[in-house]
C-alpha positions as CSV (number, residue, x, y, z in Angstrom):
1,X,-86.0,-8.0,4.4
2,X,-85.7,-10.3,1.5
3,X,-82.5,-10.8,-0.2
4,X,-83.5,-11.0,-3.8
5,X,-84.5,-7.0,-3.2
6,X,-80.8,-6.6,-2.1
7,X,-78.4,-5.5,-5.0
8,X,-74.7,-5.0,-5.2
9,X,-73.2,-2.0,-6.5
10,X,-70.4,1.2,-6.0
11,X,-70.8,4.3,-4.7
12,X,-69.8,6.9,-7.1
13,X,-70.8,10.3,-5.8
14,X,-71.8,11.9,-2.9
15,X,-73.8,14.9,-2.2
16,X,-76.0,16.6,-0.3
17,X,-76.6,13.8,1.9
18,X,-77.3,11.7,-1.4
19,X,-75.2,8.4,-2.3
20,X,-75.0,8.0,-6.2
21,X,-74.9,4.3,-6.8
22,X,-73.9,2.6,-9.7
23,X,-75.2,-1.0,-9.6
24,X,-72.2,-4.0,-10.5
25,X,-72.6,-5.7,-14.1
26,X,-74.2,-8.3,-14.6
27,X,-72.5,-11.6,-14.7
28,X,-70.5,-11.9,-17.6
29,X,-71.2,-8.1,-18.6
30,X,-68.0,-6.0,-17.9
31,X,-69.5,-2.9,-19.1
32,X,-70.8,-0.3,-16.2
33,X,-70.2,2.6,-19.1
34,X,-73.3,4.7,-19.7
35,X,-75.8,2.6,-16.7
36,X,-77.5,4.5,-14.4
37,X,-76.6,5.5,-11.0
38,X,-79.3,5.1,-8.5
39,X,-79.8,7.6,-5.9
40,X,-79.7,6.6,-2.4
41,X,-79.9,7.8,1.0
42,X,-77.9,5.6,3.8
43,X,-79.3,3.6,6.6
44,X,-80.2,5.9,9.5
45,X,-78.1,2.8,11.7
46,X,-74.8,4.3,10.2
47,X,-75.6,7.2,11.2
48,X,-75.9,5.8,15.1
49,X,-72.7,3.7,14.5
50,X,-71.1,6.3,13.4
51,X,-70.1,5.1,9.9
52,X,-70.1,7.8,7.0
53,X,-70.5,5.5,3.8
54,X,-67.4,6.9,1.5
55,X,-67.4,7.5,-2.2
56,X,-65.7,4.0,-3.6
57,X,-67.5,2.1,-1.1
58,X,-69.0,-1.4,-2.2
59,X,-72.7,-1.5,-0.9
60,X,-75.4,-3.1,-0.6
61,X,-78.3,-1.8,-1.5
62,X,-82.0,-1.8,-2.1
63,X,-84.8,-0.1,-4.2
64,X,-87.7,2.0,-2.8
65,X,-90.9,2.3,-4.4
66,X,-90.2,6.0,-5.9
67,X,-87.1,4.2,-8.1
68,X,-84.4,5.2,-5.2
69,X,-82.6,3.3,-3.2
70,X,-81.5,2.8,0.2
71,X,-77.6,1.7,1.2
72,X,-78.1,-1.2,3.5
73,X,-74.7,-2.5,3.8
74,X,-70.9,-1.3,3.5
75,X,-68.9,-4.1,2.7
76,X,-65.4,-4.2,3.9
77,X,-62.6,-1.4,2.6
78,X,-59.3,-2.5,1.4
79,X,-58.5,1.0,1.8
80,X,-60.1,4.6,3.3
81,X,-58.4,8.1,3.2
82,X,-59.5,10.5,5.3
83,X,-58.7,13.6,3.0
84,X,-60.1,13.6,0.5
85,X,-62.7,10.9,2.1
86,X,-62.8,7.8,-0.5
87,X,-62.7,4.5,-0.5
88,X,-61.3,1.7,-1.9
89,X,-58.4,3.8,-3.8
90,X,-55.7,1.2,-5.1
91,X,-53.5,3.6,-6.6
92,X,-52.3,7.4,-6.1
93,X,-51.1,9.2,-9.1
94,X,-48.7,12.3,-8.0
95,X,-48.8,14.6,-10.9
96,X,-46.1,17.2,-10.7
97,X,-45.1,19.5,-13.5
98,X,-41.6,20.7,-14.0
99,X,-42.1,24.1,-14.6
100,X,-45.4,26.4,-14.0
101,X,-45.7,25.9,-10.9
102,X,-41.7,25.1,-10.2
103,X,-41.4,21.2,-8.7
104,X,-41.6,21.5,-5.4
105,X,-40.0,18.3,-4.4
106,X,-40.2,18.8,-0.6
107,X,-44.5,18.9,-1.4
108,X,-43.8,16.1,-3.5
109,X,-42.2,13.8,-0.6
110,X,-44.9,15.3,1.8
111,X,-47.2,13.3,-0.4
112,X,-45.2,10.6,-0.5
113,X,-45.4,10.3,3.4
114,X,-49.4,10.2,3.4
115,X,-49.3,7.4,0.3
116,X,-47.2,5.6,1.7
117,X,-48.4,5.6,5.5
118,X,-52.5,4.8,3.7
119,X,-50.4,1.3,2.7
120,X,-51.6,2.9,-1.5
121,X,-49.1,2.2,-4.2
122,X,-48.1,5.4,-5.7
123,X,-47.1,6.4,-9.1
124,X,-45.1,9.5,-10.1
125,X,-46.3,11.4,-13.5
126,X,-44.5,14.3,-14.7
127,X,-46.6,16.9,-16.9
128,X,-46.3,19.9,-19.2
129,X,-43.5,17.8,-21.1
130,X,-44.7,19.6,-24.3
131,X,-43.2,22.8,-22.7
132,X,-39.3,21.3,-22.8
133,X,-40.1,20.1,-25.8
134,X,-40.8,23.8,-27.3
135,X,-38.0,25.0,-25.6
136,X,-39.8,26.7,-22.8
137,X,-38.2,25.2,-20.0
138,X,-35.5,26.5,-18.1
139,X,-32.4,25.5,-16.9
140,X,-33.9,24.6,-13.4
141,X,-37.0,22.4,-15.0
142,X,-34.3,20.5,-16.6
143,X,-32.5,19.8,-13.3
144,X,-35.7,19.2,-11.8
145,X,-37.4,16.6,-14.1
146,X,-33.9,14.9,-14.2
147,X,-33.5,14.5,-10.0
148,X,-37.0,13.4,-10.0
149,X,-35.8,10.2,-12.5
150,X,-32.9,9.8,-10.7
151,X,-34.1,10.0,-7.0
152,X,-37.7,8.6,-7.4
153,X,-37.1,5.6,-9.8
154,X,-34.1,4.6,-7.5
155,X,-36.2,4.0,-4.5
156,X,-38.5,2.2,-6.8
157,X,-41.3,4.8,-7.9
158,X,-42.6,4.6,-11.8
159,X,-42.1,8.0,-13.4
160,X,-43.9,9.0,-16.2
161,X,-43.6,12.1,-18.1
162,X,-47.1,13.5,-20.3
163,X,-47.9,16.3,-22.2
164,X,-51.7,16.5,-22.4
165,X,-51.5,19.0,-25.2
166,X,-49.6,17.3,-27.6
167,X,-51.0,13.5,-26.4
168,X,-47.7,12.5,-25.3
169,X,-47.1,9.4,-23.1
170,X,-50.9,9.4,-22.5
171,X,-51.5,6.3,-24.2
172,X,-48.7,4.4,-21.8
173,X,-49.9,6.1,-18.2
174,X,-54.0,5.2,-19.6
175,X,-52.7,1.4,-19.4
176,X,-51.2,1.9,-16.1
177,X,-54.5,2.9,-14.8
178,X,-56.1,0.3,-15.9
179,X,-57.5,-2.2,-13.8
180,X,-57.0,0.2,-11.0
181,X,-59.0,2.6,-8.5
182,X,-56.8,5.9,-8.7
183,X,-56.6,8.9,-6.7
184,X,-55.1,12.1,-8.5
185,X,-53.2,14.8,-6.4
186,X,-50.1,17.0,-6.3
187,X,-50.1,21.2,-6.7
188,X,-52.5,22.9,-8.0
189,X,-52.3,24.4,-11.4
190,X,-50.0,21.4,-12.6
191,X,-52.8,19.6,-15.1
192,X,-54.7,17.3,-13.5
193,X,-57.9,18.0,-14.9
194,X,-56.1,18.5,-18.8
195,X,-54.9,14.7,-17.9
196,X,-57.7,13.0,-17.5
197,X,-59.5,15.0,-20.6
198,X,-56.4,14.2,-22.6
199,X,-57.4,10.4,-21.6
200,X,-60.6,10.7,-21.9
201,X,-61.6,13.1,-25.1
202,X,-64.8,14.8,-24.2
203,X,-64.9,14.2,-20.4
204,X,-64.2,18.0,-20.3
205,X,-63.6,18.5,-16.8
206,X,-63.1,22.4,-15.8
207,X,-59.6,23.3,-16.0
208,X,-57.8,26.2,-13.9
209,X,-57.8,28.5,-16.7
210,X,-61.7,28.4,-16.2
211,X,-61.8,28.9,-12.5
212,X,-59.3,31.3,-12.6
213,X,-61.5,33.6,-14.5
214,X,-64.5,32.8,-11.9
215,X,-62.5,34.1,-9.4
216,X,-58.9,33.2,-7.3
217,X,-59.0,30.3,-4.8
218,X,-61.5,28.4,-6.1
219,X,-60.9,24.6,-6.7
220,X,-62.2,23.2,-10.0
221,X,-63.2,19.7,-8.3
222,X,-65.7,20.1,-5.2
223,X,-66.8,17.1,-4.2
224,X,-65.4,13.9,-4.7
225,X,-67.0,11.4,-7.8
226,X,-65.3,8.5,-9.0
227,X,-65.4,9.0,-13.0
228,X,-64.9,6.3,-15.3
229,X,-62.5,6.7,-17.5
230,X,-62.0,3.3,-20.2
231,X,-61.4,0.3,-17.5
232,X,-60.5,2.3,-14.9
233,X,-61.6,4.7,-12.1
234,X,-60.6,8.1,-10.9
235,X,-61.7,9.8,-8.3
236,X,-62.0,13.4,-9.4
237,X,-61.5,15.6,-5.6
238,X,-61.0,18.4,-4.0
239,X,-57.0,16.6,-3.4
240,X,-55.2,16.4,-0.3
241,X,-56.2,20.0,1.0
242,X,-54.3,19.8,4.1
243,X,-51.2,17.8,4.5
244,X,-50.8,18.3,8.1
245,X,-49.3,14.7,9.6
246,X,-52.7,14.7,11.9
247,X,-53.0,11.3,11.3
248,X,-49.5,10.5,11.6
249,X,-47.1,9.1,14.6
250,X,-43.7,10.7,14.6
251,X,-42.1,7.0,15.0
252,X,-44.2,6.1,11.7
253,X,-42.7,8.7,9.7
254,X,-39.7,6.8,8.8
255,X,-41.7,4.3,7.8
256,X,-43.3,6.2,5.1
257,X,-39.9,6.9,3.5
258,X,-39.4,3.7,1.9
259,X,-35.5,3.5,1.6
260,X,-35.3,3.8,5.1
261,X,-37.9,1.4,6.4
262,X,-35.5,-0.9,4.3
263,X,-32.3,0.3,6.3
264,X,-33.5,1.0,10.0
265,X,-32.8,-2.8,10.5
266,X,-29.3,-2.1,10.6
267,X,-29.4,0.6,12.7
268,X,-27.4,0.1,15.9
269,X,-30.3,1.3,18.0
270,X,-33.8,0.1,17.7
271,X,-35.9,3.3,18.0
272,X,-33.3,5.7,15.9
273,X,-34.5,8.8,14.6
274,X,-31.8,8.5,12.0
275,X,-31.3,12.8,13.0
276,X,-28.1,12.3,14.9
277,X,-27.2,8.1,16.4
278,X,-24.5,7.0,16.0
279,X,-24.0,3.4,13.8
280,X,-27.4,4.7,12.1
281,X,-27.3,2.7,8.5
282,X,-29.8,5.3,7.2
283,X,-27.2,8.6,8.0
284,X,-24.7,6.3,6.5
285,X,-26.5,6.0,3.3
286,X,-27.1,9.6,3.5
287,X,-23.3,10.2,3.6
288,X,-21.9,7.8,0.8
289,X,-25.0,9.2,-1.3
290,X,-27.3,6.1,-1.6
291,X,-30.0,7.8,0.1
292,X,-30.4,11.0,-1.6
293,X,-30.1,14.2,1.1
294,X,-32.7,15.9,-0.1
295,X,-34.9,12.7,0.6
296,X,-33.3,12.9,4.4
297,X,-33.7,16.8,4.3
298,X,-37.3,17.1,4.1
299,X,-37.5,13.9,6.8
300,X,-35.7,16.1,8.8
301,X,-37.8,19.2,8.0
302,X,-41.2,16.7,8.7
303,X,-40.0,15.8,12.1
304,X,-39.3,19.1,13.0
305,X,-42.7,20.1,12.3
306,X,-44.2,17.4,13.8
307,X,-42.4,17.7,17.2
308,X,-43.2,21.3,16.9
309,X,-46.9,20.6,16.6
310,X,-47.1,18.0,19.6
311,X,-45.8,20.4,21.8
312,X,-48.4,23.2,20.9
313,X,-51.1,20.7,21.9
């Protein structure tokens, strides 16, 4: 095969057995907005290697005579989740709101775990901020929003609050996003969609309010696309439908809590659970309150649950 008919480009969509391609920019021509995607099918090699080409993947590809394309080549991944299946993600936004639905923060470290264990930086964004503002939060959303500040940015997280209704803090999170390859997730029902059109005017993505009206249980994203959204990509998904620590080891979970990776070092034994040793540095912190217990709690809680499910299979 000759090389000049080999072209470089990103997989953006995927569906029905059909990779949506959009080829790189040219040299010196930063501007992908508005080019074509060119519709692939993969290599029937994958297929025997057993390699699914991911949305986010760089490929290689080439053009067939009817103006399509076929993915000859996946070039390497810095980074691959499994759910929702994408590639090349650099960043995980966890958007959380407050108030309706009530902050789950348990769910919120859960998704913590998974970020962190994927080796993805993750960033924290608050949203509905416009309802505190009209003095529609309650005591407890308060409380809430203010332990996720105090907790989360201690540890080292970035925290930012939005409102996508009245265009509040958009501006900031936009530029944090840019440059970046960014997964969205967190509860459903907490404005992911209304964020990204508050970013983006006219990107219209369906909201809840829509689906809800279509009929209960129905996600708003189906498939997975990456969407560009001014000099940087989202990949709009299904989210992280089952949390279920499948892919995790019970010895990495204390790993994926980040205050404790830093302190295991000093605990007296080498594979601590940090549950009940003694000279553990990590129940330590828990007691003198530099490890927040709610952050141990739900550790706890996780390798309960995971123990639990080993011994069922």
């Amino acid at each position: 095969m000759s090389s000049n008919n080999e072209l470089k480009g990103r997989i953006v969509k995927a569906l029905s057995g059909y990779y949506y391609v959009l080829p790189d920019a040219d040299a010196g021509d930063s501007e992908n907005e508005g080019q074509a995607t060119v519709q692939c099918r993969a290599r029937g090699v994958f297929k025997k290697r057993g390699i699914t080409p991911l949305v986010g993947d760089d490929v290689v590809y080439s053009l067939t005579e009817n103006g399509e394309g076929t993915v000859e080549q996946i070039l390497p991944r810095s980074s691959e989740l499994i759910r929702p299946p994408v590639a090349n993600i650099d960043l995980a936004i966890l958007v959380f709101s407050v108030t309706e639905p009530t902050l789950n923060l348990q769910l919120l470290d859960k998704f913590l775990v998974h970020i962190e264990h994927s080796g993805i930086e993750a960033v924290l964004c608050l949203s509905k901020q416009d309802l505190e503002r009209d003095g529609e939060w309650t005591e407890e959303a308060s409380e809430a929003a203010a332990a996720v500040n105090r907790i989360y940015r201690a540890i080292g997280y970035e925290v930012y609050g939005t409102s996508s209704r009245r265009g509040e803090g958009i501006e900031s999170f936009h530029e944090r996003l840019k440059g970046h390859t960014a997964v969205f997730a967190g509860q459903s029902g907490v404005g992911k969609s209304s964020l990204l059109n508050a970013i983006v005017p006219g990107l219209t993505l369906e909201t809840n309010e829509i689906s809800n009206r279509l009929g209960r249980g129905k996600h708003t994203t189906r498939h997975v696309e990456l969407i560009e959204i001014g000099g940087a990509y989202v990949a709009d998904t299904p989210g992280f439908s089952q949390l279920d620590f499948a892919e995790l080891g019970i010895e990495d979970l204390g790993y994926c809590f980040r205050e404790m990776r830093e302190l295991s070092p000093d605990c007296k034994f080498r594979a601590c659970t940090h549950v009940h040793e003694p000279g553990c540095a990590v129940l330590k912190a828990v007691e003198d309150g530099s490890i927040a217990s709610s952050r141990h709690q739900h550790y706890v809680a996780f390798l309960t649950e995971m123990k639990e499910k080993k011994r069922r299979y």
